[in-house]
C-alpha angles and dihedrals in degrees: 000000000000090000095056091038081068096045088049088052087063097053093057095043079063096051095255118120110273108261113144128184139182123189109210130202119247091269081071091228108073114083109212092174139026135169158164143216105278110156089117101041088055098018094235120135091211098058096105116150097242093050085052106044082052086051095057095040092055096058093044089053091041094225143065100233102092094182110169091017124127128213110210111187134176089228133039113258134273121233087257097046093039080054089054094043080049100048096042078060088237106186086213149027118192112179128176120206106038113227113225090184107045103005116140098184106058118323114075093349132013102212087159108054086039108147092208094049112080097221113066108179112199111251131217117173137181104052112154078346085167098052086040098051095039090052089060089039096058098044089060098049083051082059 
């Protein structure tokens, strides 16, 4: 989570909402994707941290299947971030601060432990919860 609490320090240094997030490979310690917020850097709705560190991860692995990789986020997914943890095939999701307004696993909606879906990740939330959650805060008081 350290590692996606820097990321998401980029992302507010270039003006976009502080979500960071890292992909790591099956040995749980090599990271193959990482990324940043950066819908208002490129002007692009779809450049959420979590889209761009699968992406990346993607091409590391070369192939987009991500099977035994992990997500680790700052903030807990949207529906369209939870779809693509879902469709890179992704064994697990961790996620630090939960999002009441816009979460898809958990929180509002629960994309990734959806029966009807064929791809269930694992979840783990609330890790570093608070330094997730105060980094966000403080952006937006900054606002």
């Amino acid at each position: 989570m350290g590692l996606a609490l820097a990321e998401a320090r980029l992302a507010a240094a270039g003006g976009d909402v502080p979500v960071g997030a890292v992909v790591l490979a099956a040995d749980g310690r090599t990271v193959l994707g990482a990324g940043h917020n950066e819908r208002e850097a490129t002007g692009d709705p779809t450049a959420h941290a979590e889209v761009l560190a699968v992406r990346r991860a993607a091409a590391a692995a070369g192939q987009w299947r991500l099977s035994g990789c992990t997500l680790v986020v700052t903030l807990e997914p949207c529906t369209m971030c939870a779809g693509a943890a879902v469709l890179s095939r992704l064994d697990r999701v961790v996620y630090g601060a939960r999002d009441e307004k816009a979460g898809a696993a958990g929180s509002l909606f629960d994309v990734v432990r959806d029966r009807r879906i064929n791809h269930r990740p694992e979840v783990i939330e609330g890790v570093l919860a608070g330094a997730c959650a105060e980094l966000l805060t403080e952006f937006f008081r900054s606002r």
